[in-house]
VONUMAR-631805 format. One record per residue (C-alpha): x negated, y, z negated; residue number from 1. Coordinates in Angstrom, 3 decimals, decimal comma. Each point is the difference from the previous one (the first is absolute). Last residue first. Layout:
<rs>
[[X; Y; Z]; NUM]
...
</rs>
This chain:
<rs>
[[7,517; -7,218; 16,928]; 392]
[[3,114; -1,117; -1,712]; 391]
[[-0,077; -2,098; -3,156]; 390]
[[2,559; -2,148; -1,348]; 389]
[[-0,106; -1,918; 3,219]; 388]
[[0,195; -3,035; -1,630]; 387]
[[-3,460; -0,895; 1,338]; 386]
[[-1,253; 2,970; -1,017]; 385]
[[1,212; -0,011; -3,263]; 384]
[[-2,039; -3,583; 0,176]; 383]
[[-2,671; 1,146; 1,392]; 382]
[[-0,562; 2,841; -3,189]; 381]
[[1,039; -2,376; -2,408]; 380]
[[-2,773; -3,003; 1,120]; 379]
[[-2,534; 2,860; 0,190]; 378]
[[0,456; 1,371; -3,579]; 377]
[[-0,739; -3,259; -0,850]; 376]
[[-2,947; -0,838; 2,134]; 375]
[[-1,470; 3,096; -1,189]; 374]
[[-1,019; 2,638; 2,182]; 373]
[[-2,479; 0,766; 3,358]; 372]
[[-2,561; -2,086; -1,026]; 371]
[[2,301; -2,919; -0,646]; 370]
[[1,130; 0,101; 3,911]; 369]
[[3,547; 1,113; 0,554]; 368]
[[1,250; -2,038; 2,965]; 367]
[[1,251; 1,473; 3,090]; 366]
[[3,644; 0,478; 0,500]; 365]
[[-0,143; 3,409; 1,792]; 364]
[[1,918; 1,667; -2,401]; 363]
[[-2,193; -1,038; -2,456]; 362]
[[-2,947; 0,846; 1,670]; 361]
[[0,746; 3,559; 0,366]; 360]
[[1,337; 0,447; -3,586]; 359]
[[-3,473; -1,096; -1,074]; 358]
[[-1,627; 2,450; 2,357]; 357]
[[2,339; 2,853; -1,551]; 356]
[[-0,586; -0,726; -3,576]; 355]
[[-3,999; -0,164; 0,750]; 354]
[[-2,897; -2,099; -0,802]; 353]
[[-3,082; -0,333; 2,280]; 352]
[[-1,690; -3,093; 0,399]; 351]
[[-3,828; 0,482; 0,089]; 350]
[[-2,204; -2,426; 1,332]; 349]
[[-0,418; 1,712; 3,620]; 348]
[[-0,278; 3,969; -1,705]; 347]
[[-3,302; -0,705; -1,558]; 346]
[[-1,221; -1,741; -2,841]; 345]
[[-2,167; 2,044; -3,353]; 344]
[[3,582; 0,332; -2,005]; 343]
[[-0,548; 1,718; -3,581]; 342]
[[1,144; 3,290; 0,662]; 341]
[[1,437; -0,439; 3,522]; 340]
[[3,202; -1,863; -1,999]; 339]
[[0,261; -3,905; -1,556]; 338]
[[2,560; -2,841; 0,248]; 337]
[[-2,048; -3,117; 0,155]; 336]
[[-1,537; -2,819; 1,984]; 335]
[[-3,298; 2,656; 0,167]; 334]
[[-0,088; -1,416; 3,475]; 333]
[[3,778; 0,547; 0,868]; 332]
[[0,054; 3,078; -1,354]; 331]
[[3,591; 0,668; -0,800]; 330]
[[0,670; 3,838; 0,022]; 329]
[[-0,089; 3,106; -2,533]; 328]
[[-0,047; 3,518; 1,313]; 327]
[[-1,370; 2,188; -2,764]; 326]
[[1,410; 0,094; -3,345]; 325]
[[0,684; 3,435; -1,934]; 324]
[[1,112; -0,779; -3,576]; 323]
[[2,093; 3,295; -1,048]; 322]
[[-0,400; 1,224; -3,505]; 321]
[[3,606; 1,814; -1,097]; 320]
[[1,074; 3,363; -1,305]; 319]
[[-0,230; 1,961; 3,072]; 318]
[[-2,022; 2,365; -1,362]; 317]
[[-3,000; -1,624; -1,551]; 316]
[[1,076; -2,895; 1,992]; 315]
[[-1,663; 1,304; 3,292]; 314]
[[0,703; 3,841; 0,453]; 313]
[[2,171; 0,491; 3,450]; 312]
[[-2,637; -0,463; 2,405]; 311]
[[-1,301; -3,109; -1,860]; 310]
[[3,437; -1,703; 0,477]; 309]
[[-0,108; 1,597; 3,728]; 308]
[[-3,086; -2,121; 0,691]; 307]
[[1,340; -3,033; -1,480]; 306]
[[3,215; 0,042; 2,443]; 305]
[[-2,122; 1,285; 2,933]; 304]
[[-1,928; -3,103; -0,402]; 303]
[[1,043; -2,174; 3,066]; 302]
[[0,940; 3,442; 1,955]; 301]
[[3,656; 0,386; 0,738]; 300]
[[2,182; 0,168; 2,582]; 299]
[[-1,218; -3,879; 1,691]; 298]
[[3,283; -1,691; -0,450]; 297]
[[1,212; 0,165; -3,437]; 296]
[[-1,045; 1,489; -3,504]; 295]
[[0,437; -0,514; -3,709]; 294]
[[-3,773; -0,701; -0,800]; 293]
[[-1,807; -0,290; 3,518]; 292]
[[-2,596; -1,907; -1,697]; 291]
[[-0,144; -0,424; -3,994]; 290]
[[1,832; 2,255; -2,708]; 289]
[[0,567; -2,440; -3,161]; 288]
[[1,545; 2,017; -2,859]; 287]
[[-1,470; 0,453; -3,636]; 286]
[[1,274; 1,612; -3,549]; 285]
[[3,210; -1,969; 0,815]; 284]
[[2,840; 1,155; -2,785]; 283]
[[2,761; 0,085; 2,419]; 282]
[[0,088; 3,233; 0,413]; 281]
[[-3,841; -0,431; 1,518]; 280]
[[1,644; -2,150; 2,492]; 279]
[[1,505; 3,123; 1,042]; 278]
[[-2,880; 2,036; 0,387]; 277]
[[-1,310; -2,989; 1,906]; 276]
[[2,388; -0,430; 2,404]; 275]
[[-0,186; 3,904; 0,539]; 274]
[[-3,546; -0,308; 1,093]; 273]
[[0,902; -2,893; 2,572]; 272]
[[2,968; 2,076; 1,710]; 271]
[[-2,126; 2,936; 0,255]; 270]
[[-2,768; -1,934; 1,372]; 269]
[[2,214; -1,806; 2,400]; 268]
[[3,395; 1,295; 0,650]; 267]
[[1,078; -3,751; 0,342]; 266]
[[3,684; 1,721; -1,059]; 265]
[[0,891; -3,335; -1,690]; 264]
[[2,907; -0,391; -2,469]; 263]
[[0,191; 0,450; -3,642]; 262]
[[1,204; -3,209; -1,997]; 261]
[[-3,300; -1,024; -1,783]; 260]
[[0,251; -3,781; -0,845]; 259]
[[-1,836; -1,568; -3,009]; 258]
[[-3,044; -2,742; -0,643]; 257]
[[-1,715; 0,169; -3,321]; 256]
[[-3,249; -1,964; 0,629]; 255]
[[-3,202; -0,654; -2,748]; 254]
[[2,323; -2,536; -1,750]; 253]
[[0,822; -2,348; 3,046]; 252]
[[-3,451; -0,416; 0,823]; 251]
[[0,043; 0,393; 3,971]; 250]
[[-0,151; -2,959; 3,021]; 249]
[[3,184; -2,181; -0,669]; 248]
[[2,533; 1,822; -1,372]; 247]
[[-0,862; 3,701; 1,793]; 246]
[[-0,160; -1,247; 3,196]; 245]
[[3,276; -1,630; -0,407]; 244]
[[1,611; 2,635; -1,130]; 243]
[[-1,477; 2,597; 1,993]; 242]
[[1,038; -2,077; 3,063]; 241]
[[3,524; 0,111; -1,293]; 240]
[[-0,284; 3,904; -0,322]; 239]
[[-0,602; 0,353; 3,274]; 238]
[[2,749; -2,104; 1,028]; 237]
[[2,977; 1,420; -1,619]; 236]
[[-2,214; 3,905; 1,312]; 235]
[[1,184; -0,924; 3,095]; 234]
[[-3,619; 0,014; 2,567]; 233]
[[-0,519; 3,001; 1,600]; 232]
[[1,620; 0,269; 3,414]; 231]
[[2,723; 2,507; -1,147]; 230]
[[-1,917; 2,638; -1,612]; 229]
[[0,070; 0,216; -3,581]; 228]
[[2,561; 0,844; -2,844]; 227]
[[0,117; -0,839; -3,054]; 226]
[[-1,936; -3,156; -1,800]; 225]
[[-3,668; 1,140; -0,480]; 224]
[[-2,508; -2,475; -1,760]; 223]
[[-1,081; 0,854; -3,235]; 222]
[[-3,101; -2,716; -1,171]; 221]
[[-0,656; 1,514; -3,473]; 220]
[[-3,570; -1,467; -0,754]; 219]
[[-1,070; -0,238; -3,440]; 218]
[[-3,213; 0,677; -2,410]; 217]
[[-2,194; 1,788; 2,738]; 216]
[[-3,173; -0,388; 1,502]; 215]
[[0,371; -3,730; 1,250]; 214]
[[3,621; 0,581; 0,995]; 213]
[[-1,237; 2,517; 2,727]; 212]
[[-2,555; -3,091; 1,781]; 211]
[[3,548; -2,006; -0,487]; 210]
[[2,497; 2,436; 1,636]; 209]
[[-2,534; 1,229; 3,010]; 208]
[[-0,476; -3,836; 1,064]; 207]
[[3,757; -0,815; -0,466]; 206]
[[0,772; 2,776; 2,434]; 205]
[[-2,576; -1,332; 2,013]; 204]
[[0,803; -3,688; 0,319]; 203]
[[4,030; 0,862; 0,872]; 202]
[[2,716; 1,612; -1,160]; 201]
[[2,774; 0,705; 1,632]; 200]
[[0,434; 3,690; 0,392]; 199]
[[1,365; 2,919; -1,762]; 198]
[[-2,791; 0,040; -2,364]; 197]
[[-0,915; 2,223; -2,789]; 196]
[[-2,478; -1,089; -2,972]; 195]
[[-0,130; 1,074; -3,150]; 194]
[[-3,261; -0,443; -2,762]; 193]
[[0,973; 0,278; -3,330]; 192]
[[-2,387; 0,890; -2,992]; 191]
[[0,994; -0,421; -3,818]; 190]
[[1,972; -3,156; 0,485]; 189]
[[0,942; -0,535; -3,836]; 188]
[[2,716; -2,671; 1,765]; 187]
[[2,817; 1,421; -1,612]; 186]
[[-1,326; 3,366; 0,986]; 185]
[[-0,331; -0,821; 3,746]; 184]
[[3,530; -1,027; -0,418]; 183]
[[1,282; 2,926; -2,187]; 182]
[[-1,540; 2,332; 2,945]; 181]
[[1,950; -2,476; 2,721]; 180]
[[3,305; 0,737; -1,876]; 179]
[[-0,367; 3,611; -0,088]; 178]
[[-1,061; 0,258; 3,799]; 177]
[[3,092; -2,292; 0,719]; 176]
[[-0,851; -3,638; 1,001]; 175]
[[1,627; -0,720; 3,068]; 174]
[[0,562; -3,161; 2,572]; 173]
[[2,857; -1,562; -1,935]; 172]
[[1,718; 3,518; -0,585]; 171]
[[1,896; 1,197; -3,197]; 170]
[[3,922; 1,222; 0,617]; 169]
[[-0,860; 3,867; 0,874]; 168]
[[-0,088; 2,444; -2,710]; 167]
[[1,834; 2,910; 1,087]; 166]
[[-2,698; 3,045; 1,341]; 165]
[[-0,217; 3,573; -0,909]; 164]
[[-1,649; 2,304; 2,752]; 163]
[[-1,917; 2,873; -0,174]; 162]
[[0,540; 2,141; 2,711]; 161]
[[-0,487; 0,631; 4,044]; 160]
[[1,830; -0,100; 2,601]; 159]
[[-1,707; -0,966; 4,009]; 158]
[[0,980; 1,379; 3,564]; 157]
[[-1,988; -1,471; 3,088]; 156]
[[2,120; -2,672; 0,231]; 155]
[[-1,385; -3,495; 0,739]; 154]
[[-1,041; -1,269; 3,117]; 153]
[[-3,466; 1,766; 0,325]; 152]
[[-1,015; -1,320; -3,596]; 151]
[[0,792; -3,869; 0,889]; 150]
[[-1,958; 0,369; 3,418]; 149]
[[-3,023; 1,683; -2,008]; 148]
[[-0,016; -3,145; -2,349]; 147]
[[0,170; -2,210; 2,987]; 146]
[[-2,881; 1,579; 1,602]; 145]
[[1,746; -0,136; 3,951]; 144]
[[1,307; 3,363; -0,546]; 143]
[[-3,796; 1,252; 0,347]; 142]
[[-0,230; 3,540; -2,467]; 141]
[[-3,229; -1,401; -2,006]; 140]
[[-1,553; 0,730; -3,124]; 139]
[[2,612; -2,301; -2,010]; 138]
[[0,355; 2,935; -2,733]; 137]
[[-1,408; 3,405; 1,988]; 136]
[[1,597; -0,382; 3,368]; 135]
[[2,927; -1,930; -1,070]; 134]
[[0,891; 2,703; -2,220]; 133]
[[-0,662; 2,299; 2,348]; 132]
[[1,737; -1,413; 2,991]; 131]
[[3,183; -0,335; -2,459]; 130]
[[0,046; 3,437; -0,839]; 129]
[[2,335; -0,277; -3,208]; 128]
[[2,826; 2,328; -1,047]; 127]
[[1,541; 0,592; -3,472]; 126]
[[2,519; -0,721; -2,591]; 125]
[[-0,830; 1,103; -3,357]; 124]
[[-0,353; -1,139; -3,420]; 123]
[[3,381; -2,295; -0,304]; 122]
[[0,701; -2,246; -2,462]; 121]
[[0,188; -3,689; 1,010]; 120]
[[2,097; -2,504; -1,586]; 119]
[[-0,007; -3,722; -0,024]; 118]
[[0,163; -3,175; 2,255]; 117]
[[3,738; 0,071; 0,275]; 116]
[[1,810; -3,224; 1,838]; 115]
[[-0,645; -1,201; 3,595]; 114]
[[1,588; 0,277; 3,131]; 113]
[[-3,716; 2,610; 1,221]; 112]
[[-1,705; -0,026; -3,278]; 111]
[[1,698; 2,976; -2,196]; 110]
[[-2,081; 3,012; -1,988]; 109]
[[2,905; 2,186; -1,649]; 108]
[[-0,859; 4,120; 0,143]; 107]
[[-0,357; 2,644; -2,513]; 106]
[[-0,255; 3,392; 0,947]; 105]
[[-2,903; 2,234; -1,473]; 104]
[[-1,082; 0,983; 3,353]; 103]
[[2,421; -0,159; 2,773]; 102]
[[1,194; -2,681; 2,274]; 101]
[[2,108; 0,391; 2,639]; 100]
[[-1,476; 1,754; 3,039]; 99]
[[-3,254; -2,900; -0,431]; 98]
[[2,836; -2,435; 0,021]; 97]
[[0,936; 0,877; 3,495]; 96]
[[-2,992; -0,252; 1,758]; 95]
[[-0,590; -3,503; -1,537]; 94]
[[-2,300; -1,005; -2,960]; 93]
[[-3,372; -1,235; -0,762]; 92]
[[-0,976; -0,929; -3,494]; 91]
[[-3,917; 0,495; -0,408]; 90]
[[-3,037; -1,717; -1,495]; 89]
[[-2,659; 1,972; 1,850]; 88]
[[-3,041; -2,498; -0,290]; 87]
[[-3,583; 1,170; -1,014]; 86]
[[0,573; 1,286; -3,872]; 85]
[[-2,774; 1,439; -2,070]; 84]
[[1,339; 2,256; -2,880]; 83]
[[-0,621; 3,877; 1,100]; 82]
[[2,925; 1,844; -1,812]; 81]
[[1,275; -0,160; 3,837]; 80]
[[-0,159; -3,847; 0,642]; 79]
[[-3,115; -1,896; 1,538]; 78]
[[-1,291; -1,032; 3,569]; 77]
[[-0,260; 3,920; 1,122]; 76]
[[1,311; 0,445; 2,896]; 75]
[[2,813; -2,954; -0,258]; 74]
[[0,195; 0,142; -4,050]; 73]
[[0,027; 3,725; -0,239]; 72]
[[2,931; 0,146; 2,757]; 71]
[[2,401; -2,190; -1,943]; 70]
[[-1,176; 1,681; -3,520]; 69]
[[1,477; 3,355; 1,230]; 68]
[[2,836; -1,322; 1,603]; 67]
[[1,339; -2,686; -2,818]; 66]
[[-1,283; -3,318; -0,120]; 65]
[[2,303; -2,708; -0,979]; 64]
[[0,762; -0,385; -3,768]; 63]
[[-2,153; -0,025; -3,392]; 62]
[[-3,250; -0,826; 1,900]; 61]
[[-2,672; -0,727; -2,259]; 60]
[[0,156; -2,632; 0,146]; 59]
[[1,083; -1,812; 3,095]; 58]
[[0,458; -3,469; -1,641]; 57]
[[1,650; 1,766; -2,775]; 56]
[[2,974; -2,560; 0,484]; 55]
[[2,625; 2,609; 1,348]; 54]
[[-2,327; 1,239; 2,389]; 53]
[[-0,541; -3,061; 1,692]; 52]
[[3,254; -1,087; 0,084]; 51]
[[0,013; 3,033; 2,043]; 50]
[[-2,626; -0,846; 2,169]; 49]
[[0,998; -3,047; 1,072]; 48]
[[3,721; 1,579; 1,340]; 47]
[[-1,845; 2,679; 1,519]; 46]
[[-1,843; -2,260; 2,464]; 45]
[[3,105; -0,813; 1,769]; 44]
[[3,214; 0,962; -1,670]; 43]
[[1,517; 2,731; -2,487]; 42]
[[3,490; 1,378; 0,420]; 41]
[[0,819; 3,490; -1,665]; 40]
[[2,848; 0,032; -1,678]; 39]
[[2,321; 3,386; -1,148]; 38]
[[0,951; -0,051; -3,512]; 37]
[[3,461; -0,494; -1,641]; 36]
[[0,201; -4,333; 0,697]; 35]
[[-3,084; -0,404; -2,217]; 34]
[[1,347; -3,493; -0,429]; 33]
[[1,685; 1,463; -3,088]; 32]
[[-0,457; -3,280; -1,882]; 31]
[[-4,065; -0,194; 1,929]; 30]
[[-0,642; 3,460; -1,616]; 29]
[[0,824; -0,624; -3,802]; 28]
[[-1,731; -3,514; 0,207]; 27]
[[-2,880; 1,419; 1,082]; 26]
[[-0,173; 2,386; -2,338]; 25]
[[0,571; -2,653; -3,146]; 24]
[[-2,722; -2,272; 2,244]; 23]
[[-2,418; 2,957; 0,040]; 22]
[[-0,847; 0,993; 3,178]; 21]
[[-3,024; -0,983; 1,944]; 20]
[[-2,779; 2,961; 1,113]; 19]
[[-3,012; -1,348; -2,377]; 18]
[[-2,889; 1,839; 0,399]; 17]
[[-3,279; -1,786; -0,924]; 16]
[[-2,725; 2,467; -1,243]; 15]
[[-3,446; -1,406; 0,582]; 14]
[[-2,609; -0,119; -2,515]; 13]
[[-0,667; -3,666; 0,198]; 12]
[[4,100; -1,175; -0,823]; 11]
[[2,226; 3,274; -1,130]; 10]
[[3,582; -0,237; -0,404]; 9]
[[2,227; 2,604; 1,473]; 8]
[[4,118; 0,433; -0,408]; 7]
[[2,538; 1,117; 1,947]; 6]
[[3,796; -1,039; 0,133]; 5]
[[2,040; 1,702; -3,239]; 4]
[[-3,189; 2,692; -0,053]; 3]
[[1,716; 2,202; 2,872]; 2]
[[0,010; 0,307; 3,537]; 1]
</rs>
């Protein structure tokens, strides 16, 4: 891989890695179709992840994890020369591709009947104990955790290399991380709070987003778009309720709103530490972690996400200042969204705010009460119900 696709620019003291080809390079591989190497086909969560890589967003990644930074990152939550790291971004492949490929070879990255995606250079092929990984990264071996269900399917053999990308046609729901650094910059935003959602949002998400806007000069809203589990709402209808949530209720030059295209693992604190090492590619010096950051079902702890932030150095290692928030609900005697810090009422006046109980009611037809989210963002959510545009 050589300087005719790489480069690095530098936003907050953080390196950004840029994996893209050069349009002249490019050009060179797309006329030869890349028809003399052997392919590799790339799906499922890999698919995110390498447009990932190609953007920087995964700085400072170069490629997908090789053997020796693979098992760093799931025993030790970072990468071998000791950079913090909590997801193992890997490219599984079959039994007989890992007989095939050799280090130094050069293979074509496809999408399954689609065109090239780039080039990937192979490190090393090697094995993965699937029961460990799950073990360590989701902290849980049940095959009924979705993320765990995902990892058990796949193969158990992974390559690894640096990987050069093609510049894909530009995306309605994504800013790149270079794009969204000249952004903040265009702006003179000097601190950016991000926050991660893969859920409609409702009274607490807007809560957390506008008590963190207070301390900071912007808010990058950065809803995910890959892949999640199938009865989460379609990402076509999330981001319509961000819309509409963000035009009426949230000063329209204090928000950047953008899609992030990796999927969901819902490995909990792992998961939710590695959102914000990414948003910190972005040029976010801030990332919302509240209750049951990144998780599902009852796995997780409420605040195991903001314990394992301070386990692994806070933002003087991790690069970024996280804003813990406690469980925040509507108080129905306050009349207002507040959290245990400030809330003197008990359990009877509060209405507690979650993706799943929202989904819940939706499906069951009942009405959305204000407290719960905006009448807006209501009106879309019932009526992608009522088109059955959403499955529950």
């Amino acid at each position: 891989m050589g300087s005719d696709h790489e480069s690095t620019t530098s936003w907050a003291g953080h390196d950004l890695v840029d994996r893209r080809m050069t349009p002249a390079a490019a050009s060179e591989l797309t006329s030869r179709g890349g028809a003399s190497l052997p392919s590799l086909t790339v799906s499922g969560l890999a698919l995110g992840d390498l447009e990932l890589l190609g953007s920087g967003a995964y700085s400072p990644l170069t490629g997908f994890l090789n053997h020796e930074d693979y098992i760093a990152v799931v025993q030790h939550a970072q990468l071998a020369g000791g950079s913090p790291w909590t997801l193992p971004i890997t490219l599984p492949i079959s039994s007989d591709e890992a007989r095939t490929l050799a280090p130094g070879s050069v293979v074509a990255l496809r999408e399954q009947d689609q065109g090239l995606l780039g080039l990937l250079t192979v490190s090393d092929v090697f094995e993965r104990d699937l029961g460990v990984e799950a073990r360590e990264v989701y902290r849980t071996n049940d095959p009924a955790h979705p993320g765990v269900a995902v990892l058990m399917a796949g193969s158990r053999f992974a390559v690894g290399g640096e990987v050069a990308t093609l510049p894909t046609e530009r995306r309605d729901d994504g800013l790149t991380p270079a794009e969204a650094r000249a952004e903040f910059a265009r702006r003179d935003w000097s601190t950016v709070v991000a926050f991660q959602t893969r859920n409609p949002v409702h009274r607490a998400h807007e809560y957390l987003t506008k008590v963190a806007l207070e301390q900071v000069d912007g808010l990058f809203l950065h809803p995910l778009t890959g892949t999640t589990k199938d009865d989460d709402v379609p990402v076509a209808v999330r981001m319509r309720c961000y819309e509409a949530l963000l035009d009426n209720y949230y000063p329209h030059d204090r928000v950047v709103m953008s899609g992030f295209r990796a999927g969901m693992r819902y490995a909990g604190p792992r998961e939710a530490v590695f959102h914000g090492l990414v948003r910190r590619n972005f040029g976010c010096t801030h990332f919302i972690i509240g209750r049951d950051a990144a998780g599902v079902g009852s796995y997780y702890g409420t605040y195991d996400a903001q314990h394992l932030y301070d386990e692994l150095g806070g933002a003087a290692r991790l690069g970024f200042v996280a804003l813990k928030f406690e469980h925040a609900f509507f108080c129905r005697a306050c009349d207002s969204m507040t959290s245990t810090r400030t809330c003197p009422h008990g359990s009877d006046d509060r209405v507690v705010l979650s993706g799943t109980s929202l989904r819940a009611m939706l499906a069951r037809g009942d009405d959305v009460p204000g407290e719960i989210t905006r009448p807006e963002v209501a009106a879309i959510l019932r009526d992608a119900y009522t088109k059955t545009e959403v499955v529950a």
